[in-house]
C-alpha positions in Angstrom: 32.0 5.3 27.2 31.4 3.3 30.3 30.3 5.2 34.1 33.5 3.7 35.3 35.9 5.6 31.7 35.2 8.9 33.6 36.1 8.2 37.0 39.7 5.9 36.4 42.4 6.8 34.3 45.7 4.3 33.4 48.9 5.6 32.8 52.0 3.9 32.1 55.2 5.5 33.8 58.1 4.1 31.9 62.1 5.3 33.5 65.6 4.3 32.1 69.1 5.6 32.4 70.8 7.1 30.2 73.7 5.2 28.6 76.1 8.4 28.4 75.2 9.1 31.8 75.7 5.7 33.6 79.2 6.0 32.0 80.0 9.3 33.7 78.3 8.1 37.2 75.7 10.5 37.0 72.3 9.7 37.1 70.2 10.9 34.5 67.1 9.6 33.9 64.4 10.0 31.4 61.0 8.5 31.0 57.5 8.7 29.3 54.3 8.6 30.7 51.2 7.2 28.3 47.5 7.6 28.9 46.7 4.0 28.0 42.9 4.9 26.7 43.4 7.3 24.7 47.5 6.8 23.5 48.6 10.2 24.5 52.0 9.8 25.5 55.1 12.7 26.7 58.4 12.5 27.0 59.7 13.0 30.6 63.0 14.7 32.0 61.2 16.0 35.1 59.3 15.0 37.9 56.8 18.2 37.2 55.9 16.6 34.1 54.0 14.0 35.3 52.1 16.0 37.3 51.1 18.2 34.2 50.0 15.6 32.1 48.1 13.5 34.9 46.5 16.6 35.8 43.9 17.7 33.4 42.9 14.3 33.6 42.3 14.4 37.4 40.7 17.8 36.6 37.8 16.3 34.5 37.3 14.4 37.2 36.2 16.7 39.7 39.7 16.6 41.7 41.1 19.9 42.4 45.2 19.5 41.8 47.6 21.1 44.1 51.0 22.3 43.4 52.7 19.0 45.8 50.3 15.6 46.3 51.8 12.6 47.7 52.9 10.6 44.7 55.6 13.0 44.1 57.3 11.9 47.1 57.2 8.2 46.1 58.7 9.2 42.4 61.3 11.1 44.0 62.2 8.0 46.2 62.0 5.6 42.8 64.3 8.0 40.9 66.9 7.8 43.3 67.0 4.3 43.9 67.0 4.0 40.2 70.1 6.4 40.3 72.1 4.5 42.9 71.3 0.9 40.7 69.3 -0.5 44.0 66.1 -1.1 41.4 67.6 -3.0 38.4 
């Protein structure tokens, strides 16, 4: 393990619609967020969830994790432009 393997992490954030609900007008999304190093990947059908597997990661790192940080905010914005078919 490099210095630089304990102080940055890479995830990969992948979102779609689902078929069923583009259909019905109704946005409902799912996702899956990867750890690229290490291949641990979950399933996502909440924005919560990526804040609870990025987190014990930010943890080892020395970061203390609070219940709302920024990049919430910015997912929320995504998912809804996502919803309304502005990001295609």
């Amino acid at each position: 393990m490099t210095p630089l393997d304990s102080t940055r992490h890479s995830f990969i954030v992948k979102v779609w619609l689902e078929e069923d609900a583009q259909e019905a007008a109704c946005a409902t999304w799912r996702g899956q967020i990867t750890h690229v190093a290490n291949g641990d990947w979950r399933y996502l059908q909440d924005l919560d969830e990526i804040r609870a597997f990025v987190a014990p990661y930010l943890e080892e790192m020395g970061i203390k994790v609070t219940y709302r940080w920024p990049v919430r905010e910015c997912l929320r914005r995504l998912w809804a432009c996502l919803g309304r078919g502005l990001l295609r």
